[in-house]
N, C-alpha and C positions, 0 to 999 in steps of 0.2 A: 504494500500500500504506500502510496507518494506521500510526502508531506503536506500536496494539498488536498488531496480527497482525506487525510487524517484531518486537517484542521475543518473542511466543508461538514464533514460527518461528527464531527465536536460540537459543530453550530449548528446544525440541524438538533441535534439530540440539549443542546442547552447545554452543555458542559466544560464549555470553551472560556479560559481566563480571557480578563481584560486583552493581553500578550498574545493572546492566540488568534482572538478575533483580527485584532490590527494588522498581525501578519495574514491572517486572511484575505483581508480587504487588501494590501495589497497585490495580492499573488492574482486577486480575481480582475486587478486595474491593468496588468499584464496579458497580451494579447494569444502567449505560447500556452495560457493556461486554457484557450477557448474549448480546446477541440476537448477534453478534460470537462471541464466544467459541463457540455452538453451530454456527456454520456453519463454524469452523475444525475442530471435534471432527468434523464430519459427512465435512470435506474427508479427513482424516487416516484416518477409517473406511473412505472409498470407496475412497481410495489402495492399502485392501491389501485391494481385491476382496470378496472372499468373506468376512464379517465372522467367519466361525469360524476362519478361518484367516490370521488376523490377529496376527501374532508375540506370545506374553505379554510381552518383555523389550517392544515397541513400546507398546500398550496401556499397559505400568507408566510409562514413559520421559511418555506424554501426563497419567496420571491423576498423578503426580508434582507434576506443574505445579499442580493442582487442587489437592490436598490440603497441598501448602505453603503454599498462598494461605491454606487455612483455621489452620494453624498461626503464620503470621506477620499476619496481621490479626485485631484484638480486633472489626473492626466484623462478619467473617462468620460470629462467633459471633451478634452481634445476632438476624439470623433468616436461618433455614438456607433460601438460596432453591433450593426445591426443583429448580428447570428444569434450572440446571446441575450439582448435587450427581446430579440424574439420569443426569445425560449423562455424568458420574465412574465413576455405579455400572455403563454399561453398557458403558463401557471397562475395568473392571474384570471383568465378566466374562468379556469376551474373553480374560482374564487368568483365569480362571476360578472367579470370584465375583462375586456383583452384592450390591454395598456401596457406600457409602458412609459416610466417616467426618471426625469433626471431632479433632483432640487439642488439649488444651493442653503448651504445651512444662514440659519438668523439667529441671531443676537439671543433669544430667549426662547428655550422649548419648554411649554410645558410638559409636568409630568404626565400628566392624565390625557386618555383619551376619550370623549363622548361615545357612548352608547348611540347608534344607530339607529336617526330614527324609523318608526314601521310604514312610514306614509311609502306607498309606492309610487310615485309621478312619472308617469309615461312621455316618451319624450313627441317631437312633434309627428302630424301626422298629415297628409295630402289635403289642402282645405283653404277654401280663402272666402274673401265677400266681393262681391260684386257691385258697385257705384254705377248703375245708368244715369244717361245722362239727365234724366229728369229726376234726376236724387234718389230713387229709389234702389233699394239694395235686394239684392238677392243670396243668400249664402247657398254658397255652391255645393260643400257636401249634405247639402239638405235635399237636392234633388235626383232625380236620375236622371240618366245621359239622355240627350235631346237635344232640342234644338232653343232658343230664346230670341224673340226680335222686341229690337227695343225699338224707342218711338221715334228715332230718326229713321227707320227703316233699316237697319243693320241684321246681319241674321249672325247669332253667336252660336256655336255648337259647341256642348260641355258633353266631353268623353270621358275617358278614365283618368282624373286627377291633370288634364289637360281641359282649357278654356280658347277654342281656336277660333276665329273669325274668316269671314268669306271676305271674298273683296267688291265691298261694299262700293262699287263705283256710284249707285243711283242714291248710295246714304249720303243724309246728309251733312254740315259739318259739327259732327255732335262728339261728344268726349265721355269714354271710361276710366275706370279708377280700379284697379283691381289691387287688395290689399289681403295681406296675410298677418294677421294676428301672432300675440304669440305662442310658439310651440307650433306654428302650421308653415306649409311652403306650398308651392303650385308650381307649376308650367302653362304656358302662355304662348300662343301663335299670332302675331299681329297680323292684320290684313295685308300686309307686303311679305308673309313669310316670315319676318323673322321669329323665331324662338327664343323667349324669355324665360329663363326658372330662376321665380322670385324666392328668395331665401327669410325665414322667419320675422315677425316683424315690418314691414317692406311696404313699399305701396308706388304702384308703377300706373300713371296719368299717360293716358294713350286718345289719339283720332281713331274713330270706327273706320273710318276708310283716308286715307292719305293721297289728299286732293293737292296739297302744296308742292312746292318744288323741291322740298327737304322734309324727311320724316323724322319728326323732333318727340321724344316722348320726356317724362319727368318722372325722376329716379328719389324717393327715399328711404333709406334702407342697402340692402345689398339683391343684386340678382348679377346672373352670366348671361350674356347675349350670344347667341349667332343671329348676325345681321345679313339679310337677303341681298344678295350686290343687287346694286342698281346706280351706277358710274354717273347717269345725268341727275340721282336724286340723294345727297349725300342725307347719314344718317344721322343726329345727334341726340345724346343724350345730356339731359339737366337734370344738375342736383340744385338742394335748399339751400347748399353751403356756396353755391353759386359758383362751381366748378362748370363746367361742360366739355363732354367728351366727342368727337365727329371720327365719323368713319365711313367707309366705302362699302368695303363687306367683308367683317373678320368675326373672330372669337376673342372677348375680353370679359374681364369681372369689373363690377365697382363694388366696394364696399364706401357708403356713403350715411352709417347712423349717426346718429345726432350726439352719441355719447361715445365716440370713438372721436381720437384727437387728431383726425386727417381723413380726408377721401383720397381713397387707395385705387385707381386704376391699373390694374393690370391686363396685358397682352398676350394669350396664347399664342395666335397665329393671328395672321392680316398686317393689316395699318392703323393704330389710333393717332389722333390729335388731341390733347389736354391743351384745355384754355380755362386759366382764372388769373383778375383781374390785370387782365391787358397783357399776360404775359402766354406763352402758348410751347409746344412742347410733342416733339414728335417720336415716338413710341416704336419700338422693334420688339419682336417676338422677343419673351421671356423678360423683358422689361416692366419695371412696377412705377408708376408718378406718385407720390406722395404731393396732394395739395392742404397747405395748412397754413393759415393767415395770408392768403394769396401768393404765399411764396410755392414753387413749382421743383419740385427733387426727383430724378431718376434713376432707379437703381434695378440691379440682379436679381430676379422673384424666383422661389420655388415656385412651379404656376399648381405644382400639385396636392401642394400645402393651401397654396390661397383660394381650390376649387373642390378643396376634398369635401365640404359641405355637403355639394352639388351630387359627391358619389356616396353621401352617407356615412362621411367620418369627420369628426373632429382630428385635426393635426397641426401642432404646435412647435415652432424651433427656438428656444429658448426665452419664451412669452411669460411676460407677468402672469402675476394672481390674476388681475384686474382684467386683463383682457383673456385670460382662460374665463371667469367669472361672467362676463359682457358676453360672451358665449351661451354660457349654460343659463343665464337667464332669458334669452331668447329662445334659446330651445326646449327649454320646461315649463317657463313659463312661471318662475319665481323672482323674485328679489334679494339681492345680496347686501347686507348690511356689515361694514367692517367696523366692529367694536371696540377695537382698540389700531385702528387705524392698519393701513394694505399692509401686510407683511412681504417681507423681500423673499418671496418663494419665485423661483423660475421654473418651467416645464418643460420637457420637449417628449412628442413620442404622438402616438395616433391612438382613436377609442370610437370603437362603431356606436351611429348615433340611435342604434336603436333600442340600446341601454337602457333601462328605466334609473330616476335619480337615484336608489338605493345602491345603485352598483358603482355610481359615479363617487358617492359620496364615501364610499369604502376604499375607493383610490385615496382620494382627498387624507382617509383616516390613516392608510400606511403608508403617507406621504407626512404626515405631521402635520397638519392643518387641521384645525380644530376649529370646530362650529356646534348649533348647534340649529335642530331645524324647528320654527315654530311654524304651526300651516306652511305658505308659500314661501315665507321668509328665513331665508339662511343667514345666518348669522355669525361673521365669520372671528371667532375670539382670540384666536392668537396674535 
């Protein structure tokens, strides 16, 4: 038996001096130890049979050992290697979450951890409201798929968690609003084709048919565009924060809420133009704009960090509390309250969103973050 599967097999069993652990932590912050380290995860899976029915307090007691290692070495911040932050996230879900996470340590840990609370809160689900243009609303997962004509003569057809429009040439020039609360998202076909999915929260101000010579929608919140080329009729979009985004026909995100400290345009593929206040900004594939006090910044985007929403996962590279938090209260649809002001916790790693907040909140608990939950409101006390 090696020295490190002796020291792994001391900490798993709770028997490991102060001296033992430390040498652990770093042996596991060393890259030669990987291929090691995953055959002892793999032992410790087999051990208890049937991987669903694999004790959560077991699974936490192994992923423990993991994510200490990232809080007590500077060097597995360097680069997150994936193989065994994998093999973390899927002992954690045996635990019932698949995560993985990095923190930096803070100033004051308490000793205690909160008890869990029993609420189950699902996270969001396919659903929006509908704004015709004569003010009245319709909530859309209230109906079955069909068909809707509003009073400009528009004909709307609502399918499976999709709200598509025909091209209302003889409508007339009338405006929708289609907004998603929180915990809810949709998908969206504008009458020129393009494809919208608006992201929780959100509310996307559209022409029923686009009669101008520019197809101009209003953005607040977050949604991903694929915009329908159309070379004589450029496309743009407006946010509240008085940003505007113009394009030909590409794939881009905006994240534009009102409690985020910048509207974030990002460029998959195409061409964008970011313009605020008089200043303007031209966008290449995998490029992010940051606008915030009308000043205009370009930089290198994960695009698959900034669209994992879109495919059902939250993913983070070394993000605050506060904006991991700005997250999960859009998608659960709670309120986060810090009681003793944000703690300097950082995150990085991915968590499918279709999680209920019990599972989330059990990350949070073997992360050190301490809350405590009353109804909707989280409460974050560390």
């Amino acid at each position: 038996m090696s020295r490190f599967e002796f020291l792994f097999r001391k900490s798993l069993e709770k028997t490991s001096t102060e001296a033992e652990q430390q040498e652990l932590m770093q042996l596991i912050a060393w890259s030669q130890h990987d291929e090691t380290l995953m055959q002892l995860l793999d032992e410790v899976i087999a051990a208890s049979g049937d991987e669903k029915a694999m004790p959560a307090h077991r699974a936490q007691e192994v992923l423990a050992i993991i994510l200490q290692a990232g809080t007590k070495s500077r060097t597995a911040r360097r680069t997150v290697r994936m193989r065994w932050w994998a093999a973390a996230a899927s002992l954690l879900l045996l635990a019932g979450a698949a995560w993985y996470l990095l923190r930096r340590p803070v100033a004051h840990t308490p000793d205690t951890v909160p008890v869990l609370a029993l609420q189950d809160i699902r996270p969001a689900a396919q659903s929006a409201v509908l704004t015709l243009d004569d003010g009245s609303q319709v909530i859309l997962d209230s109906l079955h798929q069909g068909s809707i004509r509003n009073a400009a003569g528009a004909v709307i057809h609502l399918g499976q968690h999709t709200l598509a429009y025909s091209n209302n040439k003889d409508a007339g020039q009338a405006y929708n609003t289609l907004s998603t609360p929180r915990g809810k998202l949709f998908h969206l076909i504008l009458p020129d084709g393009t494809e919208v999915w608006l992201n929780a929260a959100s509310s996307l101000r559209y022409p029923v048919s686009f009669h101008a010579a520019e197809r101009v929608v209003e953005l607040n919140g977050e949604a991903y565009f694929e915009v329908k080329q159309a070379a004589t009729r450029p496309f743009r979009v407006k946010t509240i924060q008085e940003s505007e985004i113009r394009v030909l026909g590409t794939g881009f995100n905006v994240n534009a809420y009102t409690n985020e400290p910048a509207v974030t345009t990002t460029l998959l593929h195409g061409r964008v133009q970011v313009l605020a206040a008089q200043r303007q900004m031209l966008l290449k594939p995998g490029q992010q704009a940051t606008v915030a006090g009308g000043d205009i910044k370009a930089q290198a985007a994960d695009t698959s960090q900034v669209t994992a929403w879109k495919e059902g996962m939250f993913q983070f590279d070394n993000a605050g509390i506060q904006q991991v938090m700005n997250q999960l209260e859009r998608w659960y649809d709670i309120t986060v309250i810090y009681e003793n002001g944000v703690p300097d916790i950082r995150f990085g790693g991915k968590m499918e969103r279709e999680l209920d907040l019990r599972s989330v909140l059990r990350i949070l608990e073997i992360s050190n973050v301490h809350y405590r939950l009353e109804g909707r409101k989280l409460i974050v006390t560390q």
